[in-house]
VMD Tcl script that draws the C-alpha trace (Angstrom):
set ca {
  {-183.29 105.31 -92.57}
  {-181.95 108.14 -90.82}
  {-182.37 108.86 -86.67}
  {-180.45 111.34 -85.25}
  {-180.61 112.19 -81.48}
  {-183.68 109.84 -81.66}
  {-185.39 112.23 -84.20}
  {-186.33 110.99 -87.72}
  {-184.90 114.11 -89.39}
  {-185.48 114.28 -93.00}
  {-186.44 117.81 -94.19}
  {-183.45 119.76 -93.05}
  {-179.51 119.11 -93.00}
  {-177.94 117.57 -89.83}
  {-174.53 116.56 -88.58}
  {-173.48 113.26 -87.61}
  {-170.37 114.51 -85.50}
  {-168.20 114.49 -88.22}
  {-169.71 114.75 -91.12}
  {-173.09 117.04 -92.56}
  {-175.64 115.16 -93.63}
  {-178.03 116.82 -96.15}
  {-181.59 116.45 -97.19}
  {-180.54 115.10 -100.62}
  {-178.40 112.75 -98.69}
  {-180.89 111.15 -96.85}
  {-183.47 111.12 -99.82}
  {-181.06 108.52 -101.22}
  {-183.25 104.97 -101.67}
  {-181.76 102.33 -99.31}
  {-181.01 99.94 -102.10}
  {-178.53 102.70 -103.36}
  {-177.06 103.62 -99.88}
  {-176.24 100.21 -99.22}
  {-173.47 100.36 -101.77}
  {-171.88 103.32 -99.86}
  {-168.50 102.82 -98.32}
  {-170.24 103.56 -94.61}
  {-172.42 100.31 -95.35}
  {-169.80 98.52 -96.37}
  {-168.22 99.41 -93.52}
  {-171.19 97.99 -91.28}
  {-169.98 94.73 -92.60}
  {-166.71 95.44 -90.96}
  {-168.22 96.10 -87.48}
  {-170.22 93.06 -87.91}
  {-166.46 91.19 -88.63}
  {-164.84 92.67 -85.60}
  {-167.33 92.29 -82.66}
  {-168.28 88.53 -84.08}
  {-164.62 87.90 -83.19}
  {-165.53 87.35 -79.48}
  {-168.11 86.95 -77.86}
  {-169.86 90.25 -77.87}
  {-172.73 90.00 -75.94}
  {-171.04 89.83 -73.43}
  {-169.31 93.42 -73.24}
  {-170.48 96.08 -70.60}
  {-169.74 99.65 -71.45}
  {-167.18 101.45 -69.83}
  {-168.32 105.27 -69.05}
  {-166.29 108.50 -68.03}
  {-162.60 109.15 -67.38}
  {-162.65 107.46 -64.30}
  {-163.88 104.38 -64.33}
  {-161.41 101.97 -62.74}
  {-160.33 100.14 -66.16}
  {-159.29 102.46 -68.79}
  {-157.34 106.05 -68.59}
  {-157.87 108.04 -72.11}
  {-154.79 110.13 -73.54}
  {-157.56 111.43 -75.88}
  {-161.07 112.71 -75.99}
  {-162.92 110.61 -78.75}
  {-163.35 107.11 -77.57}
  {-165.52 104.39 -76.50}
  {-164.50 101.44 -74.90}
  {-166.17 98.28 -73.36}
  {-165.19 95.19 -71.07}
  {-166.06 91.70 -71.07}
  {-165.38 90.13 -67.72}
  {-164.30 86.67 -66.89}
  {-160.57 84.57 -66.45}
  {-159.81 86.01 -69.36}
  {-161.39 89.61 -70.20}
  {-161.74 91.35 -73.38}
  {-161.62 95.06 -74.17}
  {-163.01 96.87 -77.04}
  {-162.42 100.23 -77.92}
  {-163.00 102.77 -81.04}
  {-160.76 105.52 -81.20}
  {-162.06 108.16 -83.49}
  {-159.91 111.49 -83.12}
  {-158.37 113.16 -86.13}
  {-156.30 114.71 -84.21}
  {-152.88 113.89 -86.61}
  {-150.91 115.09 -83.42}
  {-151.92 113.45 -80.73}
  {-152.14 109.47 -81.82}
  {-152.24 108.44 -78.19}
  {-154.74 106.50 -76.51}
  {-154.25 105.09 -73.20}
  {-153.47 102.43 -70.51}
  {-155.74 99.89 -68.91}
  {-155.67 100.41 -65.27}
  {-157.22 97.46 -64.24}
  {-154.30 94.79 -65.36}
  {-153.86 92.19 -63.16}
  {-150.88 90.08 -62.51}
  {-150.60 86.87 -64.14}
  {-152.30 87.10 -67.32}
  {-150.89 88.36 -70.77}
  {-151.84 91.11 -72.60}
  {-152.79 91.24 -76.73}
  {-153.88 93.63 -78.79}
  {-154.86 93.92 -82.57}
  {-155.53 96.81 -84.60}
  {-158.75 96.77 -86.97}
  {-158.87 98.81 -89.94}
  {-162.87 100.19 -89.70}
  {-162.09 101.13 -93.52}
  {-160.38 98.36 -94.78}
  {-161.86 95.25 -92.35}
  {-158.16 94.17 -91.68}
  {-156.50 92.81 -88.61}
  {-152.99 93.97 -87.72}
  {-150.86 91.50 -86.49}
  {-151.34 90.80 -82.67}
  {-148.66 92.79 -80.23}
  {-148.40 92.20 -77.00}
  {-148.22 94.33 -74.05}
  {-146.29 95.33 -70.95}
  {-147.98 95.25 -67.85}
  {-146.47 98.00 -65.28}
  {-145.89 97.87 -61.59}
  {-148.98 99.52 -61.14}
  {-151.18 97.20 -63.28}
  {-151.43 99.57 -65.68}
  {-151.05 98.15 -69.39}
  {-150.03 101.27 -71.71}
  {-151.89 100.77 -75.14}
  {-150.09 101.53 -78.81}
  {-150.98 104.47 -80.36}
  {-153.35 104.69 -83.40}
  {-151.26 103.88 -86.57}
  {-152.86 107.05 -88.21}
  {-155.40 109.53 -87.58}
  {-158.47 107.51 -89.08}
  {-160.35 105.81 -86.98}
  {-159.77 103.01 -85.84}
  {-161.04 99.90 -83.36}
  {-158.61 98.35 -80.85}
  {-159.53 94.42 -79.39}
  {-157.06 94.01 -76.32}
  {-157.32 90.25 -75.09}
  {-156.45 88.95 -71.86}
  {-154.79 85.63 -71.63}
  {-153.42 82.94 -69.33}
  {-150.29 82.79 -68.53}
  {-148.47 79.51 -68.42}
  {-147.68 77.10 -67.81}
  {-150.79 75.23 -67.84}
  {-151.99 72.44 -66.59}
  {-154.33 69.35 -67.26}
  {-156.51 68.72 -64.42}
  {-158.38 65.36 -63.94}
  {-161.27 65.40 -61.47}
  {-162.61 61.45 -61.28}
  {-165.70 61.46 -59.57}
  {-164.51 58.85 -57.16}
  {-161.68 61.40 -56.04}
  {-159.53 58.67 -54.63}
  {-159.27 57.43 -58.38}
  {-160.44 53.73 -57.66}
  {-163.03 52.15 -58.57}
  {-164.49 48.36 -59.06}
  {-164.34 46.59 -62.26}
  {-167.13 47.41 -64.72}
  {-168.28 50.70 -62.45}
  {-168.22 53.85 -64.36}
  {-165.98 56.24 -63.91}
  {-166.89 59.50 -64.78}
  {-164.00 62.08 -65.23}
  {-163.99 65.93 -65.96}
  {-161.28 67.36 -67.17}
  {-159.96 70.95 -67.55}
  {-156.89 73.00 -68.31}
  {-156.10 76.03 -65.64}
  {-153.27 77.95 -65.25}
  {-151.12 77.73 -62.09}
  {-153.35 80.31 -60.22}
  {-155.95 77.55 -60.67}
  {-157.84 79.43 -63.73}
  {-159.56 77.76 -66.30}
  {-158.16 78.28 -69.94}
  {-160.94 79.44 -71.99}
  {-159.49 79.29 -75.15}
  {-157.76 76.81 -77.02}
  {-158.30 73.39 -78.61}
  {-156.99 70.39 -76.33}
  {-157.49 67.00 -76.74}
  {-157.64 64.13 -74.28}
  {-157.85 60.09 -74.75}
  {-157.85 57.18 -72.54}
  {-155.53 53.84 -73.34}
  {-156.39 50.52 -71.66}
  {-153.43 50.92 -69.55}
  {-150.80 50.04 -72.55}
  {-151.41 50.87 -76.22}
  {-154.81 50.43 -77.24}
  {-157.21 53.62 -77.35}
  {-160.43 53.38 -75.83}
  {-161.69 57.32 -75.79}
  {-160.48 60.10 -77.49}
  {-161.76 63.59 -77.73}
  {-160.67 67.23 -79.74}
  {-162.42 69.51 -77.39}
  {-162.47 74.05 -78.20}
  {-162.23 75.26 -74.65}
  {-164.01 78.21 -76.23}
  {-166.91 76.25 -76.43}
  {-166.96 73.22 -74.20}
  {-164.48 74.41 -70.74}
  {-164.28 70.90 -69.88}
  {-164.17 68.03 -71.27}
  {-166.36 64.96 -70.00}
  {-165.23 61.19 -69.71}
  {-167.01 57.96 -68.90}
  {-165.32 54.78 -68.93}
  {-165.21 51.47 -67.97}
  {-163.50 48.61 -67.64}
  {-164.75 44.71 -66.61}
  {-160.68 43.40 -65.32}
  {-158.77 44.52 -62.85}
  {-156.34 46.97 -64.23}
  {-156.32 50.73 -64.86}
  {-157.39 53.34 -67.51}
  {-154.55 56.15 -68.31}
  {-155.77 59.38 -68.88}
  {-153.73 62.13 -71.18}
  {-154.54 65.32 -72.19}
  {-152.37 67.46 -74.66}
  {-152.72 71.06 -76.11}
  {-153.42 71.66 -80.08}
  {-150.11 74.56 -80.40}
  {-149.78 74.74 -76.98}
  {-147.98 73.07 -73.68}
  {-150.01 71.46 -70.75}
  {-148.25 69.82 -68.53}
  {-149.44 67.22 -65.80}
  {-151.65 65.83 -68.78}
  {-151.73 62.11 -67.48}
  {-153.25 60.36 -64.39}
  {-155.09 56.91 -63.92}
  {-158.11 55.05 -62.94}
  {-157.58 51.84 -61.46}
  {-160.48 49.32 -61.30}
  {-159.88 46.68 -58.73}
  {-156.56 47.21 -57.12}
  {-156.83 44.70 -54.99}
  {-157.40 41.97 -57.44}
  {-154.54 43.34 -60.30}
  {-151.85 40.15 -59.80}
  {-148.35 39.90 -61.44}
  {-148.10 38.91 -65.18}
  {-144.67 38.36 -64.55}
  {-143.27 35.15 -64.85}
  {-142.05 33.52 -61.14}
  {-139.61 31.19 -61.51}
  {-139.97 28.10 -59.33}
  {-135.80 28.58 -58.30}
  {-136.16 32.40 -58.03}
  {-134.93 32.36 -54.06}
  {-132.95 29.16 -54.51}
  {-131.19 31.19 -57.62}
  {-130.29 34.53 -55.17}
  {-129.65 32.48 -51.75}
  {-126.96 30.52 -53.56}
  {-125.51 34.08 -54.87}
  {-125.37 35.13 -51.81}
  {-123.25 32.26 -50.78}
  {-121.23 32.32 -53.81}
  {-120.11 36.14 -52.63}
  {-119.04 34.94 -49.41}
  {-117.15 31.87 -50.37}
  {-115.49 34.25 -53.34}
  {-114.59 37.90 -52.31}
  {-113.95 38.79 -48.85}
  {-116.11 41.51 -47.85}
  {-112.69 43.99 -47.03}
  {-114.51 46.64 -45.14}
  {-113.24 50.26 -45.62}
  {-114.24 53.24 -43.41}
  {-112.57 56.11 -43.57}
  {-113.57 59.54 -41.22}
  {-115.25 62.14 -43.67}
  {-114.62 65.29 -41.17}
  {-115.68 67.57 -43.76}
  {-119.38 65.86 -43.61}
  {-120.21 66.00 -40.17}
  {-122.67 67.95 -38.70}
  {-123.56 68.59 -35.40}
  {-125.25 65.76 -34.55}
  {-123.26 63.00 -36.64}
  {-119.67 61.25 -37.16}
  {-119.29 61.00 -40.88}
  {-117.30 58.07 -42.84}
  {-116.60 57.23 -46.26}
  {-117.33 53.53 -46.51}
  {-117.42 50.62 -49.24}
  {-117.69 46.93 -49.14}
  {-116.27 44.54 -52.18}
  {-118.68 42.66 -54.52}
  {-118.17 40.09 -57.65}
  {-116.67 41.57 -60.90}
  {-113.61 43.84 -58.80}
  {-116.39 45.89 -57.87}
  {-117.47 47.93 -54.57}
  {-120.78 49.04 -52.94}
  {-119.80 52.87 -52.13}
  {-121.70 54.75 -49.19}
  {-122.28 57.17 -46.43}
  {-122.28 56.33 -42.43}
  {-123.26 58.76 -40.03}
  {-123.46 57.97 -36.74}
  {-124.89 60.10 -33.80}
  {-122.33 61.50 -31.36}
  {-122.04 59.73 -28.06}
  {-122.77 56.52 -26.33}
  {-125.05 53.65 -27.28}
  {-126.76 51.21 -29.45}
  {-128.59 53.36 -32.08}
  {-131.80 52.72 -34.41}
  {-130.45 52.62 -38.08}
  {-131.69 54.27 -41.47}
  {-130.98 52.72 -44.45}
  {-131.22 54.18 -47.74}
  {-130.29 53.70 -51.67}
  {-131.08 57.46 -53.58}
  {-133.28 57.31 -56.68}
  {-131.67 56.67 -60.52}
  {-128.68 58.92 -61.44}
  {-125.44 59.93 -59.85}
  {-126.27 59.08 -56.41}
  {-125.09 61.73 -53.64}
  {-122.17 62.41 -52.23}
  {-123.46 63.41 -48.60}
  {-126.66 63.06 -46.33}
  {-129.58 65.34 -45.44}
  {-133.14 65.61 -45.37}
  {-135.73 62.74 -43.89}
  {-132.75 59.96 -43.96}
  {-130.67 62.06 -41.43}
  {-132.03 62.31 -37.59}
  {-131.24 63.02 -34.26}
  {-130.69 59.71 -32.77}
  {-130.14 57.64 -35.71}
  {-127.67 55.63 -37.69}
  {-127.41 56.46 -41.28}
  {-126.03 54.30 -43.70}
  {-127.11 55.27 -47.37}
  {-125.43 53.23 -50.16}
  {-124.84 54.42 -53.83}
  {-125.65 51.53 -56.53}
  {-122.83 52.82 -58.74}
  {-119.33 51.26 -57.91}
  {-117.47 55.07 -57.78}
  {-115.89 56.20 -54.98}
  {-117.54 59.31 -53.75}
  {-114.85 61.51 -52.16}
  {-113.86 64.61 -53.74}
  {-115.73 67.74 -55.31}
  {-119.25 67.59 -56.96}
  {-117.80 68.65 -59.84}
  {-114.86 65.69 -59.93}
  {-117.65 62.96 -58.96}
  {-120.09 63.87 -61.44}
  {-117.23 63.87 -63.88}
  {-116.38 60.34 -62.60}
  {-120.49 59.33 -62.69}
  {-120.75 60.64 -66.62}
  {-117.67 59.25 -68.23}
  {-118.50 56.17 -66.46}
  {-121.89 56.16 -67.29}
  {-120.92 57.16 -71.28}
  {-118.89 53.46 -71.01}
  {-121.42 51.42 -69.25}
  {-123.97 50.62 -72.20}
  {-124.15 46.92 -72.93}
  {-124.44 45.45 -76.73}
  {-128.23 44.61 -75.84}
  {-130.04 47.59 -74.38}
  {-130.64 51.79 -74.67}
  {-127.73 53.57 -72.43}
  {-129.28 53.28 -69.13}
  {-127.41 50.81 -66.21}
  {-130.20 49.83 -64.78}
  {-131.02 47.36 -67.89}
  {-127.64 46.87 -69.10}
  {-126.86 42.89 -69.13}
  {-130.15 41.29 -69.17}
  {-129.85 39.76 -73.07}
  {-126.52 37.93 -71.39}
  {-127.28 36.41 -68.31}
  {-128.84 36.29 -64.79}
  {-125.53 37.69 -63.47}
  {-124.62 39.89 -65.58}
  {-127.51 42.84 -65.21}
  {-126.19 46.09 -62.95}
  {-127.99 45.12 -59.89}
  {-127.16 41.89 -59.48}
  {-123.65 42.63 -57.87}
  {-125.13 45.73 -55.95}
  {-127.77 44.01 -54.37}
  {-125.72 41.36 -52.69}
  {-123.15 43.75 -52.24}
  {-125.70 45.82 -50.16}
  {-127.12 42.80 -48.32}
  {-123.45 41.66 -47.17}
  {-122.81 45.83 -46.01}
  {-126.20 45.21 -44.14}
  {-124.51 42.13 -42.42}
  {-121.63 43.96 -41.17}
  {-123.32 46.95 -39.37}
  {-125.79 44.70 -38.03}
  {-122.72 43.48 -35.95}
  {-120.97 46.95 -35.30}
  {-121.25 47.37 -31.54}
  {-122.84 51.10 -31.92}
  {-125.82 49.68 -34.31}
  {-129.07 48.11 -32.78}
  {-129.83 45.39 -34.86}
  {-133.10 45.00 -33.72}
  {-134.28 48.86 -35.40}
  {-132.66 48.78 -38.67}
  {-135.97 50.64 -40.98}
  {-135.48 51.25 -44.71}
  {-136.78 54.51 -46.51}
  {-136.12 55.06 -50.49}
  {-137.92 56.24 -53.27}
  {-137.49 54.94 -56.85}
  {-134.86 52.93 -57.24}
  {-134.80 53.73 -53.64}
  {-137.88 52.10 -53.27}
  {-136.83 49.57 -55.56}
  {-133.97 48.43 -53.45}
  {-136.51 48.67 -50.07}
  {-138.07 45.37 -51.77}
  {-134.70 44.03 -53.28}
  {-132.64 44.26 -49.73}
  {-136.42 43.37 -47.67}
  {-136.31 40.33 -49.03}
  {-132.67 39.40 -49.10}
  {-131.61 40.37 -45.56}
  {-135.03 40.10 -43.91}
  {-133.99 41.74 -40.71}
  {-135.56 45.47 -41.29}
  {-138.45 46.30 -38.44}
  {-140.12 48.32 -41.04}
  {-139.55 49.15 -44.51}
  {-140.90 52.48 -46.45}
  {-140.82 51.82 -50.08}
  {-141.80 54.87 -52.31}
  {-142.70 54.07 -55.92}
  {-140.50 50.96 -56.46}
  {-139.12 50.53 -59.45}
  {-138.79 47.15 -61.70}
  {-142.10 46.02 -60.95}
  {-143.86 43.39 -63.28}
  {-141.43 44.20 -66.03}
  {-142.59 41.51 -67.89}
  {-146.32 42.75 -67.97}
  {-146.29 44.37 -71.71}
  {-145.76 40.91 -73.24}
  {-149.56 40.58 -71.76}
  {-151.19 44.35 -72.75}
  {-150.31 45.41 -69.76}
  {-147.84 48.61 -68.96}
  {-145.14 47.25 -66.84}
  {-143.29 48.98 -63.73}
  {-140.48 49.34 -66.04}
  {-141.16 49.74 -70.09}
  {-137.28 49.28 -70.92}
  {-136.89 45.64 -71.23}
  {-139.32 45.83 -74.48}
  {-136.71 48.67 -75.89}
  {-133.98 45.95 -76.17}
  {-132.97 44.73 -79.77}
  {-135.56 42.82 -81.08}
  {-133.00 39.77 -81.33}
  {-132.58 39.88 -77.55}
  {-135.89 40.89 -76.17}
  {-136.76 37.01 -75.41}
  {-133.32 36.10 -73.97}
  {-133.60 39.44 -72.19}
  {-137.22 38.35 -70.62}
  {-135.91 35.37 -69.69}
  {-133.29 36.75 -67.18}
  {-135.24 40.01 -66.08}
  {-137.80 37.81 -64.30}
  {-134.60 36.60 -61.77}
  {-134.71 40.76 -61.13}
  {-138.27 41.83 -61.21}
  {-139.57 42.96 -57.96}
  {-142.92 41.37 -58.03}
  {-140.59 38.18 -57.49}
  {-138.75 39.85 -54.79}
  {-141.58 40.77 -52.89}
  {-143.18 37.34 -52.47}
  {-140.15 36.69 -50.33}
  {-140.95 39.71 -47.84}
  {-141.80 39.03 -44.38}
  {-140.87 42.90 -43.14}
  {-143.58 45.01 -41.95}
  {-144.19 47.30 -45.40}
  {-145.49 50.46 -46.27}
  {-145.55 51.30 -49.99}
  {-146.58 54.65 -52.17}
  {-147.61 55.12 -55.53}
  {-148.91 58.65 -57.24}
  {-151.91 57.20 -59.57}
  {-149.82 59.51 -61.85}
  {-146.82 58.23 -61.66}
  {-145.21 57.52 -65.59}
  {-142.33 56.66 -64.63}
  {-142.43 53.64 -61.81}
  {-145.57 52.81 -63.38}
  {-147.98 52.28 -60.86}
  {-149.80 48.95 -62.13}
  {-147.13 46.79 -61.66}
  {-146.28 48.22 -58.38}
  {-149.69 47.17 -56.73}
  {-148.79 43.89 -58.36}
  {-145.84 43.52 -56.73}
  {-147.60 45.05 -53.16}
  {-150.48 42.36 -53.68}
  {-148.22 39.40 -53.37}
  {-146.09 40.85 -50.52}
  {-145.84 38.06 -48.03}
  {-145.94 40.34 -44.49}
  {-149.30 40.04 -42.13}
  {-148.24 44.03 -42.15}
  {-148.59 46.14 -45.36}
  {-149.91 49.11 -46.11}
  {-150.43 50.71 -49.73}
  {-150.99 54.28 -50.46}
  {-152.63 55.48 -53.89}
  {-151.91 59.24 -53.92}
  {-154.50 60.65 -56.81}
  {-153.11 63.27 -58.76}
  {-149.42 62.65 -57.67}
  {-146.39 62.11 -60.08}
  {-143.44 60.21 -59.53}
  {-141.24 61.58 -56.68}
  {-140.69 61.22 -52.94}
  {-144.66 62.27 -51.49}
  {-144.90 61.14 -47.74}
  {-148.49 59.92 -47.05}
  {-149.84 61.85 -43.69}
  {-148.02 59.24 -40.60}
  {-145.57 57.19 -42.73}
  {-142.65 58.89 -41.08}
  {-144.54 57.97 -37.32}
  {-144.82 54.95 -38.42}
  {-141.36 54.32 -39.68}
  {-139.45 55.73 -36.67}
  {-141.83 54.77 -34.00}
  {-142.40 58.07 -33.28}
}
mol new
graphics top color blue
foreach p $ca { graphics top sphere $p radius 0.5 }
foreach p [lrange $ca 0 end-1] q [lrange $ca 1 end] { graphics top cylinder $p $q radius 0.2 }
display resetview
């Protein structure tokens, strides 16, 4: 039983570094001995090292060693590399004085540190502490909480946020219908390392509600987690991923089988452009357009003559906007633009605003834009706090539909927009031959709306249009916009009934303008489904669709849109 310094050494008395060990000692039978507190205690070990994966520790030797700086001179430590390291260390001074132990030297920036005390007597776990990492990258450890000895397991984590990555094996995320698609996913941090503990789990819907794969997956064991799906109809697969006591963001993205075959579910009403043509004349034969453009001096730049103007529409209303127009002589190119859902904006900047060109960017909410940010988004909110119908949630964009045709938000802004179209088309500094539209959201939303109303863009840039194929849920299908189902129950048919008379798929059948439309495949909030719908039945001999894999809702240019767009 007993080797010491690789001796058997039975016949005399030894020391083990602490203690002296005598002959009677070690004459002790081995079924007695392993009742002793010590082999007890060789339970303990067994409980701490089993914690993590031991095996794969490496010692570290001598005061300078590049990981670990001692403030005492009995201890043993050892690393575990990888992500997310692990240190051991066993601390066995009884020195009562000097309780210190030392600082890792090798921390590294990013990651978390944890570390948990275990009593070698008891078998207990303190409760985990974590620690500061210096300037230096050194991570000071707590002292020993007596002067027994004791083991120290200092984890390295992580740190957030993290996020769910989807790797399809077609990397462009489309595939045909009844092909597999085979996906791996994985959780990193954003340095791009893998989270290697944790429990995550990730499912696949049939592009609404109805679960097709799901999957509780211990990072610890299984890094990644493995998909194969399928699916025989055009349509998509959405992919989530969620953490088990933990965030990950970016846990959704999509497989699309077929793209080119996915249609609208929509209803199309057989008077759909009869219905809006005769709107448009209705506007003109009720409420004078009465023009107002007022100089905004404190908005120009440079480059650009700023004005303040609006343009009347049914209901008392007005269409409320920004004109810039370049300095100097001449017919110019025009921009137009509609910002995404929310309070609008008050000025002009960014990709809508070049040398050279016209900008006319029109708010959809009927407020008057002049004075602080403050006193406008004071104006947007109080108006916004009124503007909930009896039928829908509190957003404007689906207010009205239970009532009528008319009496949804966009109705009035969209021919109130067509009709401000009209009138710079005839300004004598505009060429009406190079007005383009670019718009993102309900940007993009309003590129189809206005495409097919006025008809006279050269080129239109629709980002991730909204309102496309609301209608599609009523067939298992997630529609470009999920709020018509979140009416009232009582008015979800009569709400149906009108939205079709404002869903873009509808719109876009009318479009003869040169397009070029954008989706993210993980786009949850235009959802993307319904906007190929609406980009399959565009009428123009020129589109162009772009599926950006991995992409979320927002404004992402696809590499030469902007070329395209300006001429450039």
């Amino acid at each position: 039983m007993w080797l010491y310094l690789s001796n058997y050494d039975v016949k005399r008395d030894s020391h083990d570094g602490v203690e002296k060990i005598t002959v009677a000692d070690k004459a002790v039978h081995w079924s007695t001995a392993i009742e002793f507190p010590s082999a007890i205690q060789m339970g303990h070990m067994k409980k701490f090292f089993t914690s993590f994966d031991w095996w794969r520790l490496a010692p570290i030797l001598g005061e300078k060693n590049g990981d670990f700086a001692p403030k005492c001179d009995a201890w043993h430590a050892a690393k575990a590399d990888g992500a997310a390291r692990k240190f051991a260390f066993y601390f066995h001074s009884r020195d009562a004085k000097n309780l210190l132990t030392g600082a890792i030297t090798s921390a590294r920036g990013g990651r978390t540190y944890t570390a948990r005390w275990f009593d070698t007597v008891s078998g207990e776990w303190s409760k985990p502490v974590k620690l500061a990492r210096g300037k230096g990258g050194e991570c000071a450890l707590p002292p020993k909480p007596d002067a027994r000895d004791w083991a120290l397991l200092v984890e390295e984590g992580l740190e957030g946020p993290f996020y769910a990555r989807f790797s399809p094996d077609a990397p462009s995320c489309l595939y045909k219908s009844g092909a597999k698609a085979r996906v791996e996913v994985c959780v990193k941090d954003k340095r791009g390392n893998r989270l290697e503990k944790g429990v995550v789990e990730v499912w696949a819907d049939d592009g609404w509600t109805n679960v097709v794969w799901r999957r509780k997956v211990d990072l610890s064991k299984e890094p990644a987690v493995k998909m194969e799906l399928s699916r025989g109809t055009p349509g998509s697969l959405r992919l989530h991923a969620k953490g088990v006591g933990f965030s990950v963001r970016s846990g959704f993205e999509r497989v699309i089988f077929d793209a080119d075959r996915i249609m609208p579910l929509s209803p199309s009403p057989d008077d759909f452009e009869a219905y809006w043509r005769g709107e448009q004349k209705r506007l003109e034969r009720e409420v004078p357009i009465d023009v107002k453009k007022i100089p905004a001096p404190d908005l120009d730049t440079a480059s650009h003559t700023m004005f303040r103007v609006s343009f009347a529409t049914f209901g008392g209303h007005r269409i409320y906007g920004i004109l810039a127009v370049p300095k100097g002589e001449g017919r110019f190119p025009v921009i137009v633009n509609v910002p995404g859902a929310g309070p609008g904006q008050q000025s002009l900047g960014g990709s809508i605003l070049r040398p050279g060109w016209i900008t006319l960017m029109m708010n959809v909410h009927g407020i008057a834009l002049d004075g602080t940010r403050k006193e406008y988004t004071d104006r947007f909110n109080n108006w916004f706090k009124s503007y909930t119908g009896p039928a829908c949630e509190p957003r404007y964009q689906y207010v009205g539909y239970a009532q009528s045709r008319e009496a949804p938000f966009y109705h009035r802004t969209i021919l109130g927009m067509t009709r401000a179209l009209d009138w710079l088309a005839a300004e004598p500094y505009a060429n009406p031959s190079r007005f383009v539209y670019y718009g993102c959201s309900q940007g993009g939303g309003f590129g189809l709306y206005l495409s097919a109303m006025w008809g006279k863009f050269a080129r239109t840039a629709s980002l991730c249009p909204n309102k496309c194929d609301m209608l599609a849920f009523l067939h298992g299908r997630e529609p470009g916009s999920s709020h018509i189902k979140n009416q009232k129950p009582e008015n979800v048919e009569a709400a149906c009934r009108n939205a079709v008379y404002h869903d873009n798929c509808n719109f876009a059948r009318m479009i003869r303008t040169p397009v070029w439309m954008m989706y993210g495949t993980a786009d949850d909030n235009c959802q993307t489904v319904g906007g190929i719908a609406a980009f399959n039945v565009i009428g123009s001999k020129e589109k162009k669709l772009s599926l950006l894999p991995a992409t979320g809702h927002g404004w992402h240019k696809p590499a030469g849109l902007e070329k395209w767009l300006f001429g450039e």
